[in-house]
C-alpha angles and dihedrals in degrees: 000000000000101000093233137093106252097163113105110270110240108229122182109079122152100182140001145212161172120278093212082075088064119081108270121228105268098227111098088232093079102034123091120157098334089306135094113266113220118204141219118039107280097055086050089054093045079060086052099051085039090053091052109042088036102034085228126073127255108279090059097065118113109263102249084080089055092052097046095057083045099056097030116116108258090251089071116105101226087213092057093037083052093046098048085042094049095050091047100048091038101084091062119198089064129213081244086058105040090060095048083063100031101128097178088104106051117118096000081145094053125103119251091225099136091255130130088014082142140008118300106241126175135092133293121203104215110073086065106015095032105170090350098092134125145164091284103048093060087047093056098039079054091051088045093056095052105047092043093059091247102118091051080059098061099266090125103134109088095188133196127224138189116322098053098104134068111255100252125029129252130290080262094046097255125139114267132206112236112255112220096049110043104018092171098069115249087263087073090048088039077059102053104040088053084050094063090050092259134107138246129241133183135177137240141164132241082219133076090259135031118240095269089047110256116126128307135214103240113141085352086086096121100038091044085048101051093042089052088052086054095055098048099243104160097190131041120192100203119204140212106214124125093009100164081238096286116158112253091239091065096046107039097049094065095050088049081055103050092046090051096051089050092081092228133105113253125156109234108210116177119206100194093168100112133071130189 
């Protein structure tokens, strides 16, 4: 042979290990401490060569070296296929790793607006109340918070769902509280809940209409967004129901606009999980 690898180098490996973490083949033929045993003498020199350059035999290489005499051409020395391995795979962890989990390069389109520095923790109304929800519920949820020694844990978002809005906008297209449930306006509640130390949040939909069918804010981005600013909301869920078909990547955009442009801190979450 040629003494050199001429067989094409594998190179996406994410991770790496013994084989004799793998199962051994039960004949004692090809058992030897715990390691397989490879037979004839070039393949005991190519151990030998491994050991030296490794510091472990051959069987304890990762994998990647194993595959790479296998699938080598014949005219391939294993000495010299165990050796070049042995040099590529040693530096671990490789160029090829460092820049999978290279992380330098997350969020770099994100805003630095003091928001999402850390988890967001509170409580959300909709998995138990669902659409029966009202002013003094939310009261109560921020009391609760507070005197159970939540909110000095971080849970500081009370947070409203579906069910909050009247089920047709105003006589000027804005966004209306339902009435009967919460009689006093969000900003009152807004109000309440800042009072306590906690923060408000209140819920939307990137479709014409919300999950449970009240309005949407769907081209209304700019005028939903700078009402909710009035009001001191600090945290919009923004859901996915009733879309016309239109791709995420052209709905959510416009509402992340229009909260930025409002001057005020709101934490923008997209449920994207519904489509209809």
């Amino acid at each position: 042979g040629s003494g050199r690898l001429t067989g094409r180098w594998i190179r996406p490996i994410i991770f790496s290990f013994s084989l004799t973490r793998l199962s051994p083949l039960r004949h004692r033929r090809h058992r030897r401490a715990n390691c397989f045993e490879f037979g004839g003498r070039k393949r005991r020199r190519a151990r030998s060569i491994a050991k030296r350059r490794m510091g472990v035999p051959l069987c304890r290489l990762p994998l990647l070296l194993l595959l790479v005499l296998a699938l080598s051409p014949q005219g391939t020395r294993w000495p010299a296929a165990a050796a070049v391995a042995a040099r590529r795979i040693a530096p671990l962890p490789t160029a090829a790793l460092r820049r999978l989990y290279d992380t330098s390069n997350y969020g770099r389109l994100q805003l630095n607006n003091g928001l999402a520095l850390v988890p967001q923790m509170g409580w959300n109304s909709w998995n138990f109340f669902a659409c029966n929800i009202n002013d003094t519920l939310i009261r109560e949820t921020a009391d609760a918070l507070v005197s159970t020694g939540l909110a000095a844990l971080g849970y500081n978002y009370v947070n409203i769902d579906d069910c909050w809005s009247y089920v047709k906008r105003g006589n000027k297209g804005q966004l209306l509280p339902d009435p009967k449930t919460f009689p006093s306006g969000i900003k009152s509640l807004a109000d309440y809940v800042h009072g306590k130390g906690l923060k408000l949040g209140i819920y939307s939909d990137a479709g014409v209409s919300t999950c449970q069918v009240r309005p949407g804010s769907l081209h209304h981005e700019n005028d939903d967004a700078a009402l909710f600013a009035s009001w001191g909301v600090d945290y919009l869920k923004y859901d996915n129901c009733y879309n016309l078909g239109i791709p995420p990547k052209e709905r959510y955009p416009p509402m992340r606009d229009a909260l930025n442009s409002t001057g005020r801190q709101i934490f923008y979450s997209l449920c994207e999980w519904y489509n209809s």
